[in-house]
N, C-alpha and C positions, 0 to 999 in steps of 0.2 A: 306523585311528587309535583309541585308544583315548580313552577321555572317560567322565564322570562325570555322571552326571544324577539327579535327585530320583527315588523309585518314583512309580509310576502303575498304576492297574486292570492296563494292556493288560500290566505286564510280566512278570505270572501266567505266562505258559509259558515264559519264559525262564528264569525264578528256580526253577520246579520244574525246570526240568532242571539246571540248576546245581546244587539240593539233591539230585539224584536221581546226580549225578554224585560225592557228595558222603557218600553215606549217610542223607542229613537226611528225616526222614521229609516226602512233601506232604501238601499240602493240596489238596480238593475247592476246585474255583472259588467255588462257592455258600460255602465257607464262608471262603474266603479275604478274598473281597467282604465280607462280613457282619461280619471280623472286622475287618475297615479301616473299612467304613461306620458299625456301631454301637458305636463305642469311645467309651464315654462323655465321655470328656474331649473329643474331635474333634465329636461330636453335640451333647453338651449345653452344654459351655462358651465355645464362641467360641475355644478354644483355637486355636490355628494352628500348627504344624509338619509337617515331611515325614514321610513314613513311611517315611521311610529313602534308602539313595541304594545306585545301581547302576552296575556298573564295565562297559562296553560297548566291543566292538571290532567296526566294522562291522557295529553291528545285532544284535551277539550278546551277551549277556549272560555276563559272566565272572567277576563279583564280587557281593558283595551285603552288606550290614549296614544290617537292620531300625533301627526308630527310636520304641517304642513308648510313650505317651503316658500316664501313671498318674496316676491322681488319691491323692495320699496326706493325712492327719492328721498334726500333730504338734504338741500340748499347745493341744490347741482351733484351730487354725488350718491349712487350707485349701493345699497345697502341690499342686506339677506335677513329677512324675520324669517324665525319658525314659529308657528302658530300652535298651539293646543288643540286638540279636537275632538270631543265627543270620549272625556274621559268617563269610564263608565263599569265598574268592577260589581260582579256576583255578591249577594250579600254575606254569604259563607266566606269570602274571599278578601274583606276590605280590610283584614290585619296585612295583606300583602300589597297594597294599592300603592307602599313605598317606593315597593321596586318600579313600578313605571315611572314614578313621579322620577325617583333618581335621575332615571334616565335622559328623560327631561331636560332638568338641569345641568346635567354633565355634559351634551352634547358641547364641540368647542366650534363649528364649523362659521353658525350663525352669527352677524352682527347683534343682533338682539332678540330674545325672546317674547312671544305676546299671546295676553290671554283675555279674548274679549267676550266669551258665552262662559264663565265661570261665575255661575248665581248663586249657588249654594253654600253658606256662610262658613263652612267646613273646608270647601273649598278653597275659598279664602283665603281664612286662616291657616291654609296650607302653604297658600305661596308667599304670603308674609313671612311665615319662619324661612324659605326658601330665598329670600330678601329680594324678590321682589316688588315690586312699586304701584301704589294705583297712578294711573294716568292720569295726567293734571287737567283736569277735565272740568269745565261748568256743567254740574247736574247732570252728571251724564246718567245720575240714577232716577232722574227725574222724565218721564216720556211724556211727548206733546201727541195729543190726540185729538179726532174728531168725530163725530158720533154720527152715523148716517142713515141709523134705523132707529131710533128711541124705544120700542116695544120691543123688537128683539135684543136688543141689548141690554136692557132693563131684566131681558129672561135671563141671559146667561148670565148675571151677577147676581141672580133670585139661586138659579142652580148652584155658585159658586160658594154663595153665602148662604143655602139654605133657608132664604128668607124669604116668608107665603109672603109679607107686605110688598116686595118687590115685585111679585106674581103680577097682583093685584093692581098694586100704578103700573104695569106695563101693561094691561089691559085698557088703563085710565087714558095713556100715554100717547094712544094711535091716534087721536085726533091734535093733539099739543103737538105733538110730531110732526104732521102735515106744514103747519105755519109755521113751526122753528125752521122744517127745511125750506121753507117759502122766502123764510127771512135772511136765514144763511145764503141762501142761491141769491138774492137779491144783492145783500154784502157782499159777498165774493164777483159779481159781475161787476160791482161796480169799483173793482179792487185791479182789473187786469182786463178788462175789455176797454179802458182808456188807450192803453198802448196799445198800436197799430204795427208793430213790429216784430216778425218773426212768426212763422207759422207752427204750431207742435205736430208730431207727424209720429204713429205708433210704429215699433221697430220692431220687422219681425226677423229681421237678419242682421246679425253686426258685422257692419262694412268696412272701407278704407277710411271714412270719414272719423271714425272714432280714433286712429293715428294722428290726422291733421290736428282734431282736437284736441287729444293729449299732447301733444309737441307744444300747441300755443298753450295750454293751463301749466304744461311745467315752466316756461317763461316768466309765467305770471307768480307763481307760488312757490315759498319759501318752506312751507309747514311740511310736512311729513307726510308724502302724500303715497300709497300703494298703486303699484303701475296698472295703471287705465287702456293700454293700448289693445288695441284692435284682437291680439294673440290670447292676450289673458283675461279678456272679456269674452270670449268666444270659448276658452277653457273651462270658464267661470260657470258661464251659464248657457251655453249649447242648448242639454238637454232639457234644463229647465223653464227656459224660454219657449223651448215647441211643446211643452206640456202645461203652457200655460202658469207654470209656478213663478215665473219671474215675468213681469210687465217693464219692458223699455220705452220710455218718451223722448222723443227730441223736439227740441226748438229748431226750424231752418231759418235763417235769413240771407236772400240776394245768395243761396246755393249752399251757404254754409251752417255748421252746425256751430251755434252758439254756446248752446245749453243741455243739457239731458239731466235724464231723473229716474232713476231706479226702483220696483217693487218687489215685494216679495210677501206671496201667500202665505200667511201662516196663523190658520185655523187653531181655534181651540177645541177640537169636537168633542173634550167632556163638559164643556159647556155651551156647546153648540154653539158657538163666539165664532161668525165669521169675520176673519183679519185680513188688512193687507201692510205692512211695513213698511217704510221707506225705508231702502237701502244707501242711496249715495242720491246726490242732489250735489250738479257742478255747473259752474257757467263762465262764461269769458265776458261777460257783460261785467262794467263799472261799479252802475247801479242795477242791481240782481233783482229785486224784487216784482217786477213786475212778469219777468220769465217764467221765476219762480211758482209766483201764481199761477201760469198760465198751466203750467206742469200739475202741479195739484189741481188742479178742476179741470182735467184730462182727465187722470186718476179718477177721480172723485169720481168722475161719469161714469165710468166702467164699474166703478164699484157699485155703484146705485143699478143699475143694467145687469150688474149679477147678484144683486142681495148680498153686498156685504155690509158687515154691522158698521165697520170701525177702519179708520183710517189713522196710523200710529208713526212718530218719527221719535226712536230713540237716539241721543247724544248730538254731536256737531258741535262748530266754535261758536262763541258766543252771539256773534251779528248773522249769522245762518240761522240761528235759534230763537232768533227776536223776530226776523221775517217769517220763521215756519210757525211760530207762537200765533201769528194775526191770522194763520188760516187753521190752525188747528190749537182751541182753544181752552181746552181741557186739558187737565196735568192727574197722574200717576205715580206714585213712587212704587222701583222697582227692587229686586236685591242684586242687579246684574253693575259691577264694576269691573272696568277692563284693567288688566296687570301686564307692568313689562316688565324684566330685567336685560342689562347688559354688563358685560363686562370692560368693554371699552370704556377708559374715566372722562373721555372728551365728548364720545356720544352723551354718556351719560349726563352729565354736565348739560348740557344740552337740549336734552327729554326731560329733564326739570322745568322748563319754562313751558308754560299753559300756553303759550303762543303758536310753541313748537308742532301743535297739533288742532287736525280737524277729525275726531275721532267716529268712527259712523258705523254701521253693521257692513259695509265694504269691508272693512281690518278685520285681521284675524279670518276666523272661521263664522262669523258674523250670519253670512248668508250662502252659506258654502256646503 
């Protein structure tokens, strides 16, 4: 009999086998626990909702969609997203995928609902009927990238597309490669080694500094921003950070942190595509750009230092997206659009204007 019930600790190894059935990478118990027990909003607020709910047929786990709890700002005041995550049902099973979604929707607890890893056009067209909204977003389906190995990259789009000509100019490619990165290193130095201000420094601990930080970016910013402080960055990416899956940069200036800049590995190993993502990119500076660069050709090194192919920044507002445009120069369309709904008419009101938001893989379950 199949039936529906809220998650719980115990349903850790049924939900990784389901993800593992699934492609979806797991998670370590220890960190599974950790990431359900210290989620700020759950710990510190009194907040109360499920952590999602699970589709079950005699005991076995066959469905699953996360329910994740975010503390967000928006124009001084204090708001609760619940996030989607990692919705993902048995193929025997997907006349029942209702029942989770219901649930979903029904929950009353949340300010707003959001769904920013919902690519799949079915998906979609689910939360449209569910009247949901896409985020007013510039091209958010459109990814700015930049190419940092030309021969291997050329392979993984030869594998993806099954094209022998692809093979072949990637073979062609290894010397064209050399001088396009001769010429990119060239352009890029001469983009951000004019400013003399601020030093970038790799972060291998989130400290008190990211508090002071957040305190003065919420002053500054109106938009819809997901809490940055010190607690729910350290929630966020703990484990990920000492295993290398997530890369922190910061800008120091005269002691202070200006600026920082977020990665996140994410390999395609059926096409042997090594990636790294940019997650969030912030700064307290005026004029940003020059920081900005500095942060990407940080990045950039360490990518080159570990053989990665591809350096990618999905979504952001639109003057974010014209400066990460001049260092990453390639464009992509994707099928990923982020979705909100709320039921408050004055939020909502509100999350209509494109202004309203700086939308990035930080939101949601993005890089979670």
């Amino acid at each position: 009999m199949v039936e529906v019930t809220e998650v719980c600790l115990n349903d850790y190894e049924g939900i990784m086998a389901l993800f593992g059935r699934h492609g979806i990478p797991a998670r370590k118990y220890v960190e599974w626990k950790f990431f359900w027990q210290e989620n700020p909003v759950l710990k510190n607020t009194g907040y109360a909702c499920p952590r999602g709910w699970v589709l079950k047929d005699s005991g076995k786990v066959v469905g699953y969609l996360g329910n994740i709890p975010l503390e967000y700002f928006f124009r001084g005041k204090k708001i609760i997203a619940a996030a989607a995550h990692n919705w993902v049902v048995d193929k025997a099973y997907r006349q029942n995928s209702v029942l989770l979604i219901n649930n979903y929707f029904r929950q009353e607890n949340a300010d707003f609902l959001i769904n920013t890893t919902g690519g799949n056009p079915i998906t979609q067209k689910i939360f449209l009927a569910y009247k949901a909204k896409k985020i007013p977003a510039h091209s958010y389906d459109i990814s700015l990238f930049s190419i940092l190995d030309y021969p291997a990259f050329l392979k993984s789009v030869a594998i993806k597309k099954e094209a022998v000509f692809c093979q072949k100019l990637a073979i062609l490619a290894a010397p064209l490669s050399l001088l396009m990165r001769w010429g990119v290193e060239i352009r890029n130095i001469a983009r951000y080694h004019n400013d003399t201000g601020g030093k970038v420094q790799r972060c291998t601990d989130i400290g008190r500094q990211f508090d002071e930080f957040w305190h003065t970016l919420l002053q500054q910013e109106n938009r819809l921003l997901c809490v940055r402080d010190r607690k729910s960055l350290q929630w966020r990416y703990t484990y990920a950070l000492h295993e290398g899956r997530i890369w922190i940069y910061t800008v120091q200036n005269n002691q202070q942190m200006i600026a920082y800049a977020i990665f996140l590995r994410d390999d395609k190993p059926e096409m042997n595509l090594k990636r790294i993502k940019l997650v969030d990119i912030q700064t307290l500076e005026k004029e940003p750009s020059a920081v900005i660069f500095k942060l990407l050709a940080s990045a950039e090194k360490r990518c080159r230092r570990e053989g990665i192919h591809m350096l990618e920044a999905v979504g952001f507002q639109p003057d974010k997206r014209q400066i990460l445009a001049k260092w990453l120069p390639h464009k992509r369309k994707t099928p990923v659009w982020p979705f909100y709904k709320t039921g408050d008419p004055a939020l909502g009101s509100k999350l209509e204007d494109s202004t309203a938001w700086d939308p990035c893989l930080f939101d949601g379950d993005g890089s979670l």
